[in-house]
Every structure is written in structure tokens, then in C-alpha cells.
C-alpha positions in Angstrom: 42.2 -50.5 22.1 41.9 -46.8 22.3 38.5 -45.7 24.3 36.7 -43.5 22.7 35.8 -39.9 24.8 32.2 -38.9 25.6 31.6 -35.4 24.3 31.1 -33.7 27.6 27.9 -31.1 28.0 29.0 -27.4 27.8 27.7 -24.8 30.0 26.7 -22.2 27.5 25.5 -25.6 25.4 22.7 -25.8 27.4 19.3 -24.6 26.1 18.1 -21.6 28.1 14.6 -20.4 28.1 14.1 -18.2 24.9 12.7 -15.2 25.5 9.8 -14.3 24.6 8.5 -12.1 21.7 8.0 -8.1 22.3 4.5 -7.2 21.5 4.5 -4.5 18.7 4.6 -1.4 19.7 1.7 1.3 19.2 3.9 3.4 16.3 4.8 0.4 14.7 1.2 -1.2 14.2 0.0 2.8 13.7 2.6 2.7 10.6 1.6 -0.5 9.0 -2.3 0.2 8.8 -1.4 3.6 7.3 0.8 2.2 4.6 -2.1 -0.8 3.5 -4.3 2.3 3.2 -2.4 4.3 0.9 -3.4 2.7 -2.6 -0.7 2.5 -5.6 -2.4 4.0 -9.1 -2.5 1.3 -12.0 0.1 1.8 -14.9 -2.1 2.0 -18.3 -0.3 -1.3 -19.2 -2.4 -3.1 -16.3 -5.8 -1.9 -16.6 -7.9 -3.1 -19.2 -9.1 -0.1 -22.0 -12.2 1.7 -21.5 -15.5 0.3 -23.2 -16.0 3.6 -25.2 -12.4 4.2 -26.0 -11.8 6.1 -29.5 -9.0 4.2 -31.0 -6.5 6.7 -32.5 -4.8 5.0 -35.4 -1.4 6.4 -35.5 0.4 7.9 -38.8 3.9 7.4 -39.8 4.6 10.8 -38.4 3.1 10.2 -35.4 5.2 7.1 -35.0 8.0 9.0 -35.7 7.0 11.4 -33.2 7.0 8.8 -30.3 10.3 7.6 -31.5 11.7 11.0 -31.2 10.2 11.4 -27.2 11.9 7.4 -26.3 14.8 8.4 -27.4 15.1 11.8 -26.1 14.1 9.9 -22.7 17.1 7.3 -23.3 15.1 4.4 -24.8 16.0 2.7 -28.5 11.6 2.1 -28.6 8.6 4.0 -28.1 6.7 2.2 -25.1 3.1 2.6 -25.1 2.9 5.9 -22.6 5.1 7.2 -25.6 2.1 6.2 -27.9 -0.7 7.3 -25.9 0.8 10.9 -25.2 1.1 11.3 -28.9 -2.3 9.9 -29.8 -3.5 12.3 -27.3 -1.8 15.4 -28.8 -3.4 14.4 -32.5 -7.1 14.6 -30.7 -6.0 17.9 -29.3 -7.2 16.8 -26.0 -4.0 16.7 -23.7 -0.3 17.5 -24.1 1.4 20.2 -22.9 -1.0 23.0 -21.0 0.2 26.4 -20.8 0.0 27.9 -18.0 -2.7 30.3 -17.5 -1.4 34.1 -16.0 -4.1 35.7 -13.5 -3.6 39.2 -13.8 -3.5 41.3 -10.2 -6.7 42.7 -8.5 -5.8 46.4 -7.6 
């Protein structure tokens, strides 16, 4: 009968003391209470509509007009930003702003 072999301990096998854990440093902590400061705006798509929102019903040309911006910016459908810029040109409260020109002070 064959005897069977007793798997000898290895030196580097044996389980050394683990060191322990660095304390954060001063920058690093610094850095994270910054970042949980700094607040991210909400998209239109997650905050709920304003009570006393006017609700712009949008014509077939203005439908066509948000068409023509989503696929100008490489999309086959409007998306609701798309929508909302061109209700907001029809109330003539937003679009594009030209730049105003100061003249010079002699």
C-alpha cells in the first residue's frame, strides 16, 4: 500500500500579521467633502412641471421645427429639450439672445 504524503507547511504559507489600514490622508478627506458639496442641476425630464406652467400646445410646424434641431444634432426624434426650446421661441420668451454691443466711453 502506497502511504499517502502529508502536505508539508510552507514558509511564505504562513499567515503574517496584516498590516494595518493608512488613515486617510488630510487632501484626500479635503477632496471628498468638496465633491458631496458641489450639487448636480436636475435634467427637465426629472423635475416635476411647475404649478403655474402655461402649457404651449405645439403646431405641426412647430413639430416640424423640433424635428429639424434632433436631427441637425444627430437624432432620428425630437426629445423633449427639443420641444421645450421650440415652445419657448413661439412665446417669444427665450431662444437665441443677441448679443448686446456697449459702445466705448471716450
Amino acid at each position: 500500500m502506497a502511504q499517502k504524503k502529508k502536505a508539508s507547511k510552507r514558509k511564505g504559507a504562513q499567515k503574517r500579521g496584516t498590516p494595518k489600514k493608512k488613515a486617510a490622508s488630510k487632501r484626500k478627506v479635503a477632496k471628498k467633502k468638496s465633491g458631496s458639496a458641489k450639487k448636480r442641476k436636475a435634467t427637465p425630464w426629472e423635475k416635476p412641471a411647475p404649478a403655474k406652467a402655461k402649457h404651449t400646445q405645439l403646431t405641426e410646424a412647430d413639430k416640424s421645427q423640433a424635428k429639424k434641431r434632433a436631427r441637425r444634432a444627430g437624432r432620428p426624434y425630437p426629445n423633449l429639450v427639443d420641444n421645450m426650446t421650440v415652445a419657448k421661441q413661439k412665446r417669444g420668451s427665450g431662444g437665441k439672445k443677441k448679443a448686446s454691443r456697449r459702445r466705448k466711453s471716450k
